[in-house]
Backbone atoms as SQL, in Angstrom:
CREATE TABLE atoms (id INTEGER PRIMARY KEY, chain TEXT, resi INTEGER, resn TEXT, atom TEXT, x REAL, y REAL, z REAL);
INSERT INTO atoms VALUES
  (1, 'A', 1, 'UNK', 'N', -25.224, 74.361, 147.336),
  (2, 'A', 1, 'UNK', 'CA', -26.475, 73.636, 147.341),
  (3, 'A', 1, 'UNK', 'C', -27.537, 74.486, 146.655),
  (4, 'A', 2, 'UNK', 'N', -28.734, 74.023, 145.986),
  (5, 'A', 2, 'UNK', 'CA', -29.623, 74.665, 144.895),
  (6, 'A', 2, 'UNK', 'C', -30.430, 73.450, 145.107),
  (7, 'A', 3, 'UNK', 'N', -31.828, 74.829, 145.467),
  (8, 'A', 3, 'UNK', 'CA', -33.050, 73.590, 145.540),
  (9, 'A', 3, 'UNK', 'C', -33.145, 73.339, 143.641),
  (10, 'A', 4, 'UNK', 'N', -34.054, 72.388, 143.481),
  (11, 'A', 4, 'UNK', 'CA', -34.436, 71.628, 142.039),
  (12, 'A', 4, 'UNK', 'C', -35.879, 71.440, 142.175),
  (13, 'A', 5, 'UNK', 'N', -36.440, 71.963, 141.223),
  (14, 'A', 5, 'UNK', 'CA', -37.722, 71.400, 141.286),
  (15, 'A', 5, 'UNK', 'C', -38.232, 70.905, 139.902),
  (16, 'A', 6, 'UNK', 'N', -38.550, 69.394, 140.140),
  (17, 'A', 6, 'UNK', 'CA', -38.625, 68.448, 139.643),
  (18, 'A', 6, 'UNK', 'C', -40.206, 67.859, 139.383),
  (19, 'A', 7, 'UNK', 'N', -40.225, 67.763, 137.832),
  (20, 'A', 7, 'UNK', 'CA', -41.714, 67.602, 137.613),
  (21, 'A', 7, 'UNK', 'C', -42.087, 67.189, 135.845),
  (22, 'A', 8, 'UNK', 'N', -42.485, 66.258, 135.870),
  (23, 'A', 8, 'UNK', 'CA', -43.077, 64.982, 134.320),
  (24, 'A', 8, 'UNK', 'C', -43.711, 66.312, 133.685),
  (25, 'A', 9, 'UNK', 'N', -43.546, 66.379, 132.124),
  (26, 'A', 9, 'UNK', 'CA', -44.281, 66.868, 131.446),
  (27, 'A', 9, 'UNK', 'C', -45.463, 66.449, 130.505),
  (28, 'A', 10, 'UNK', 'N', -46.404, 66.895, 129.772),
  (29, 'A', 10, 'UNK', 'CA', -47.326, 65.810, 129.251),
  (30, 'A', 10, 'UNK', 'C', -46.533, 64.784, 128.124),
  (31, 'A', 11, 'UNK', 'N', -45.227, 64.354, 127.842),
  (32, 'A', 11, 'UNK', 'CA', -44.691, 63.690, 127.075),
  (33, 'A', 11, 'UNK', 'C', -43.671, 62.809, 127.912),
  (34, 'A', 12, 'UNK', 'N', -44.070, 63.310, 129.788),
  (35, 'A', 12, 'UNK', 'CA', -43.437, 61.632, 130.592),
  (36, 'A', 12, 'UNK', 'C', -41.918, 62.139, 130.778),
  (37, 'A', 13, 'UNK', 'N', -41.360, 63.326, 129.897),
  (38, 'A', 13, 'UNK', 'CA', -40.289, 63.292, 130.297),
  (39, 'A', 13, 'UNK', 'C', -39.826, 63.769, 131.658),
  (40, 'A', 14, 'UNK', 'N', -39.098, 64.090, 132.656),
  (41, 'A', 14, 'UNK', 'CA', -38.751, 64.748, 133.689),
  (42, 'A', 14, 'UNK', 'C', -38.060, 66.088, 133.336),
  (43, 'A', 15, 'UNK', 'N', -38.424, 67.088, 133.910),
  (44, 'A', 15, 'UNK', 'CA', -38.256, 68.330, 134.097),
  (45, 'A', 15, 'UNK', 'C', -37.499, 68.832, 134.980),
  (46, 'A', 16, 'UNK', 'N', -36.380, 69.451, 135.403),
  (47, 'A', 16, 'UNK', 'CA', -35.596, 70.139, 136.609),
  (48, 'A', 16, 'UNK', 'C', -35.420, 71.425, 136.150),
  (49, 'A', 17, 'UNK', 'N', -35.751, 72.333, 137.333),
  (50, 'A', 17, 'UNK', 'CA', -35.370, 73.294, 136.787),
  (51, 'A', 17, 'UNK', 'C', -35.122, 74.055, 138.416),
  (52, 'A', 18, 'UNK', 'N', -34.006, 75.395, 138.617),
  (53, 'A', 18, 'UNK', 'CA', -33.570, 75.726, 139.339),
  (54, 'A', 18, 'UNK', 'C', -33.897, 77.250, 139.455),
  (55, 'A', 19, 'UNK', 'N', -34.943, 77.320, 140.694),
  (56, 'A', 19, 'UNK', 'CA', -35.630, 78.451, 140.952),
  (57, 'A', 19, 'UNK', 'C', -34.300, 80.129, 140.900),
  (58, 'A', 20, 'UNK', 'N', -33.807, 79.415, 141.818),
  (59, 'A', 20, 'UNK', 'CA', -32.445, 80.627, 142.318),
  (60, 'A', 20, 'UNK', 'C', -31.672, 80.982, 140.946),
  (61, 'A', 21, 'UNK', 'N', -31.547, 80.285, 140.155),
  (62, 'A', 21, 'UNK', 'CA', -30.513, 80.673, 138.992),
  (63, 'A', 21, 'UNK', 'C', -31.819, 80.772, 137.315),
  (64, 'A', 22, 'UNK', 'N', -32.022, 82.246, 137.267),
  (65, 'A', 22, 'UNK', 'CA', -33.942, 82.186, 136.498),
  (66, 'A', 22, 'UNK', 'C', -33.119, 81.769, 134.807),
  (67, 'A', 23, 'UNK', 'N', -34.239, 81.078, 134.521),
  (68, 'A', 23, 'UNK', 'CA', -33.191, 80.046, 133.143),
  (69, 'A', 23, 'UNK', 'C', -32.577, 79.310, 132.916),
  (70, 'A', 24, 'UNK', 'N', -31.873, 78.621, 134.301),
  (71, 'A', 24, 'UNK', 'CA', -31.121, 77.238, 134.705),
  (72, 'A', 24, 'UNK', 'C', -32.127, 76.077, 134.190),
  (73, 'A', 25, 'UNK', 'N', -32.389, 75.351, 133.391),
  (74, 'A', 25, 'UNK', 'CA', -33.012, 74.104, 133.703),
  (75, 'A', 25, 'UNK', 'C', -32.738, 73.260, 132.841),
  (76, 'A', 26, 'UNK', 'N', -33.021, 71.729, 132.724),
  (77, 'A', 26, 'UNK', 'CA', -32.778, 70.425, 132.034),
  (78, 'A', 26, 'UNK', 'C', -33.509, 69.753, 131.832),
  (79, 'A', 27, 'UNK', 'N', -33.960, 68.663, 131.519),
  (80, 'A', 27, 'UNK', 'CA', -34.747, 67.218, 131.567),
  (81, 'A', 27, 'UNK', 'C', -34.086, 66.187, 131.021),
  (82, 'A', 28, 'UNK', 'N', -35.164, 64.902, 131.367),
  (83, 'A', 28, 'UNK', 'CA', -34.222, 63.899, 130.890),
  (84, 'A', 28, 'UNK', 'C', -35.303, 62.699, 130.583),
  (85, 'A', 29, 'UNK', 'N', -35.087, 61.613, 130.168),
  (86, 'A', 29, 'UNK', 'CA', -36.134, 60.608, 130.266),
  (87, 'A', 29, 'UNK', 'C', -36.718, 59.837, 131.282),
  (88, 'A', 30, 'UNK', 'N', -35.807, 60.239, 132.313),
  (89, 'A', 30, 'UNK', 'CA', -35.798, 59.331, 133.869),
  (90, 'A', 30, 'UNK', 'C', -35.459, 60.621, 134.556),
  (91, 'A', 31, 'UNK', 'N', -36.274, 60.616, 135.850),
  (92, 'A', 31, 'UNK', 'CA', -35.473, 61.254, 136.961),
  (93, 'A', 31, 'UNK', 'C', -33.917, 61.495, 137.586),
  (94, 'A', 32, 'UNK', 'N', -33.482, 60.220, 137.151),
  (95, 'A', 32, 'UNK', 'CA', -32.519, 60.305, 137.459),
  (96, 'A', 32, 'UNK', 'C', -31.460, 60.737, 136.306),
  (97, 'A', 33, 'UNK', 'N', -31.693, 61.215, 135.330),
  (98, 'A', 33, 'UNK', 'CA', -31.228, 61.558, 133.929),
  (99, 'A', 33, 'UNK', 'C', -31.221, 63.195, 134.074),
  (100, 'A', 34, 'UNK', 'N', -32.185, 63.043, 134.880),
  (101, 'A', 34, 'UNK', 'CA', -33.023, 64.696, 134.615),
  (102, 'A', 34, 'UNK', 'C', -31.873, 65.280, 135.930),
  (103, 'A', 35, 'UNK', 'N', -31.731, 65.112, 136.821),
  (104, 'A', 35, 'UNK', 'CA', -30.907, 65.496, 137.947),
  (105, 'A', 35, 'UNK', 'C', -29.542, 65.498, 137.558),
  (106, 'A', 36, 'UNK', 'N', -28.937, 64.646, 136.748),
  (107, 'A', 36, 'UNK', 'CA', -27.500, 64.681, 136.659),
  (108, 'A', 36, 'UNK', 'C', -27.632, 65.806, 135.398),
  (109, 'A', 37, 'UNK', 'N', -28.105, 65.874, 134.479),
  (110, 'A', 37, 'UNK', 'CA', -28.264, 67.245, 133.532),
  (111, 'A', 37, 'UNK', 'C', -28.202, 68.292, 134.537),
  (112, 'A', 38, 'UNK', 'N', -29.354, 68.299, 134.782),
  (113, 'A', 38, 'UNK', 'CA', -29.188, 70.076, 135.437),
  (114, 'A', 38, 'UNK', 'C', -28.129, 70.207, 136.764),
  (115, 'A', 39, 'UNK', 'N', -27.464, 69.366, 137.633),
  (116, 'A', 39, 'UNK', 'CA', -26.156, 69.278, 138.194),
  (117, 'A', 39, 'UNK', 'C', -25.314, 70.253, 137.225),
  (118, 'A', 40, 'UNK', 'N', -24.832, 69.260, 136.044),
  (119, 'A', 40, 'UNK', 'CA', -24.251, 70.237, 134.673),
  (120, 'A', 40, 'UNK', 'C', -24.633, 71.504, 134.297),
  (121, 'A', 41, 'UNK', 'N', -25.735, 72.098, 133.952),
  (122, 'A', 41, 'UNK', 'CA', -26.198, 72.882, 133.868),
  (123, 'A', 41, 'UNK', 'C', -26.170, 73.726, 134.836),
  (124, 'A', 42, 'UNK', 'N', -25.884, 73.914, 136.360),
  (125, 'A', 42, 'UNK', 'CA', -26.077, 74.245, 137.222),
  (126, 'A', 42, 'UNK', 'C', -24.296, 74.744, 137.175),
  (127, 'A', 43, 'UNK', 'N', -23.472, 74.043, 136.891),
  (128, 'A', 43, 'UNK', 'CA', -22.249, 74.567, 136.946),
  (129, 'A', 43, 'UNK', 'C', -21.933, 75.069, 135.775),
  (130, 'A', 44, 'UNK', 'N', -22.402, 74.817, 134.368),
  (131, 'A', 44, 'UNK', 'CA', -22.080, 75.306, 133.817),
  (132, 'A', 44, 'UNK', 'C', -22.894, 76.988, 133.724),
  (133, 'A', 45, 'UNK', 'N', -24.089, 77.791, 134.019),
  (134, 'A', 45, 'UNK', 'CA', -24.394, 78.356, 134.595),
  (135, 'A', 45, 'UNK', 'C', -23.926, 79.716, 135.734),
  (136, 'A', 46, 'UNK', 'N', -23.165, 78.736, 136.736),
  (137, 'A', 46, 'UNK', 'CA', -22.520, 79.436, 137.488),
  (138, 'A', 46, 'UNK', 'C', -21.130, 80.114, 136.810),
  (139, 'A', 47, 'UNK', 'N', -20.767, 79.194, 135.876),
  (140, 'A', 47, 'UNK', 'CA', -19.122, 79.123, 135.663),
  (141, 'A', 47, 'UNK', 'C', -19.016, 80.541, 134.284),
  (142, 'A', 48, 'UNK', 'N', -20.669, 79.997, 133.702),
  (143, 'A', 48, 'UNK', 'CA', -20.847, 81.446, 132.750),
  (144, 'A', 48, 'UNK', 'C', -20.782, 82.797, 133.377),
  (145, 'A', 49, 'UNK', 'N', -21.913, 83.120, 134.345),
  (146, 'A', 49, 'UNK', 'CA', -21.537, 84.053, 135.784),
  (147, 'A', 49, 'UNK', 'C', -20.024, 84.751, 135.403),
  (148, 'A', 50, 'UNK', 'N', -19.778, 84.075, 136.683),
  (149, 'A', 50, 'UNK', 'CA', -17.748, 83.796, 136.979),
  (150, 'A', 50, 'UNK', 'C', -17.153, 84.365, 135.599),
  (151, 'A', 51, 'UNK', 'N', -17.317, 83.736, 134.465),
  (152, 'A', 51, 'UNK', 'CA', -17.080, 84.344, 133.789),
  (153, 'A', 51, 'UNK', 'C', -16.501, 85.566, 133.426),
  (154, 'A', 52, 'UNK', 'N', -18.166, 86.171, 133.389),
  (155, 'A', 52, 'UNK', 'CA', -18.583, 87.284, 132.813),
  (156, 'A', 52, 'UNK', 'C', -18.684, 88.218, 133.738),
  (157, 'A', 53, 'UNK', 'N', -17.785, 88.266, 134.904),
  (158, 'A', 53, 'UNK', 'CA', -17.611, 89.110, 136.339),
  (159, 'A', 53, 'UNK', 'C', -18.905, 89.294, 136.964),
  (160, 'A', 54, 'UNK', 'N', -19.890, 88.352, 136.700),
  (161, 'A', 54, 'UNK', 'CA', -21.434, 88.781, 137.377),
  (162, 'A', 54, 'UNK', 'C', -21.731, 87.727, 138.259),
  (163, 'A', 55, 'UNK', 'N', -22.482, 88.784, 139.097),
  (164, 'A', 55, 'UNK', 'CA', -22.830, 88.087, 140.767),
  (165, 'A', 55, 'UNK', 'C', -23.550, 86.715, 140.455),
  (166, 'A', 56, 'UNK', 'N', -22.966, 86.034, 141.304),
  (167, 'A', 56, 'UNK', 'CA', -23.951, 84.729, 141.436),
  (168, 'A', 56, 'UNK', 'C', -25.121, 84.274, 142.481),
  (169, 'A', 57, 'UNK', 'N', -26.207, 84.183, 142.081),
  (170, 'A', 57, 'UNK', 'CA', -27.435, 84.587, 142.740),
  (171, 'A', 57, 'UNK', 'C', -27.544, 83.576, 144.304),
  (172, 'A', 58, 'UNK', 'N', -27.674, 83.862, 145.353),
  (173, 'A', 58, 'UNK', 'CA', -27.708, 82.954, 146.607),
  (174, 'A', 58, 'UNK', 'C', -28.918, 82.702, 146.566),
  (175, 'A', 59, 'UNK', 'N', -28.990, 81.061, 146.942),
  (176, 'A', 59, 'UNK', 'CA', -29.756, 80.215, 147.299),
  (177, 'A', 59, 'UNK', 'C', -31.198, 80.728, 148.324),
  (178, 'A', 60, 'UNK', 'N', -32.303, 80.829, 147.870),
  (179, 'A', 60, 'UNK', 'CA', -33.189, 81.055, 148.643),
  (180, 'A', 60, 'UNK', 'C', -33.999, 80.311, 149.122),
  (181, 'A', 61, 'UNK', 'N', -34.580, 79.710, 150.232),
  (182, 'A', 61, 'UNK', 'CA', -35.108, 78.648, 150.831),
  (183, 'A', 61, 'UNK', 'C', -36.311, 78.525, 151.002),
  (184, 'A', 62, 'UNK', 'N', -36.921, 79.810, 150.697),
  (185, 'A', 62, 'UNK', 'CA', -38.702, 79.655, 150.231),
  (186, 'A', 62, 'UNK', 'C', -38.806, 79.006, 149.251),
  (187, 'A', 63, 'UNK', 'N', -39.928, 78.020, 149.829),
  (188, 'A', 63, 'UNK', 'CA', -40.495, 76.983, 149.038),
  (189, 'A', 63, 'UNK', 'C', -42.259, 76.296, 149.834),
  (190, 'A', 64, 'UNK', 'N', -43.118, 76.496, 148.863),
  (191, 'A', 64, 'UNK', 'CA', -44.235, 75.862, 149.233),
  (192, 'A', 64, 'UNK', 'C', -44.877, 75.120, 148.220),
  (193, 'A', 65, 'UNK', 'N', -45.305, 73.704, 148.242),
  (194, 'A', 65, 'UNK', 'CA', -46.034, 73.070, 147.008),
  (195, 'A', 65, 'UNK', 'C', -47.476, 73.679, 148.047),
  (196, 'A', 66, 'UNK', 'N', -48.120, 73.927, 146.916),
  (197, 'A', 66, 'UNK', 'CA', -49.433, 73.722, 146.950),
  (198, 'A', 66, 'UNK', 'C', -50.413, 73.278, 145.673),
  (199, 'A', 67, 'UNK', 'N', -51.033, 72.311, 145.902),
  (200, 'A', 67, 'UNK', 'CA', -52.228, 72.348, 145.112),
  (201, 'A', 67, 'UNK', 'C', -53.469, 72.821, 144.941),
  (202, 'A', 68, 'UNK', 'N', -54.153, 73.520, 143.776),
  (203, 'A', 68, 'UNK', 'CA', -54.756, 74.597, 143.415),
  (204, 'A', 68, 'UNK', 'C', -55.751, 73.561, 142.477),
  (205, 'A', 69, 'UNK', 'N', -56.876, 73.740, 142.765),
  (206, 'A', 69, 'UNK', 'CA', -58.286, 72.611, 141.622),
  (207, 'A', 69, 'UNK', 'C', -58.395, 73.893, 140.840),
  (208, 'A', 70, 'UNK', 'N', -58.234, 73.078, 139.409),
  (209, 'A', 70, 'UNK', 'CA', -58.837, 74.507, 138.838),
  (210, 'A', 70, 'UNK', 'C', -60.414, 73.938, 138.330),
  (211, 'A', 71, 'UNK', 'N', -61.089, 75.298, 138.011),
  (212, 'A', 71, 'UNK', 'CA', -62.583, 75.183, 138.114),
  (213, 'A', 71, 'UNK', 'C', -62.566, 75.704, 136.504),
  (214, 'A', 72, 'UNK', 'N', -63.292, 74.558, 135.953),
  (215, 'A', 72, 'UNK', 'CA', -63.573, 74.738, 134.653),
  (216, 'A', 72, 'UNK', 'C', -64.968, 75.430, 134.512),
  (217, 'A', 73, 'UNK', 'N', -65.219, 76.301, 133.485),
  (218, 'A', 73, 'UNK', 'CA', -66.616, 76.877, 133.175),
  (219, 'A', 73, 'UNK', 'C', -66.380, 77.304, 132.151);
């Protein structure tokens, strides 16, 4: 399991990208486009790892959204 964090860019597309694995990520035109990519990506990823005899990074469960106003001047 691998959190995803999921988020529109200014061109509407969807964004995933996977905190635990740094450089894992995908998009797609739909959310649901965008999730089955980085699934793929996510194994293919690991399977590079495996590979290349290198550790595969465990899942970390910190996570906070916050929203931040930014102050224009």
């Amino acid at each position: 399991m691998r959190h995803v964090l999921l988020y529109t860019d200014e061109d509407g597309n969807w964004i995933a990208e996977v905190p635990s694995l740094p450089g894992c990520h995908s998009d797609g035109r739909t959310r649901a486009e965008a999730i089955e990519r980085v699934k793929e990506a996510i194994e293919v990823y690991v399977e590079a790892l495996e590979e290349d005899n290198l550790p595969v990074p465990e899942e970390f469960h910190d996570a906070e959204l916050i929203v931040v106003e930014s102050v224009a001047g």
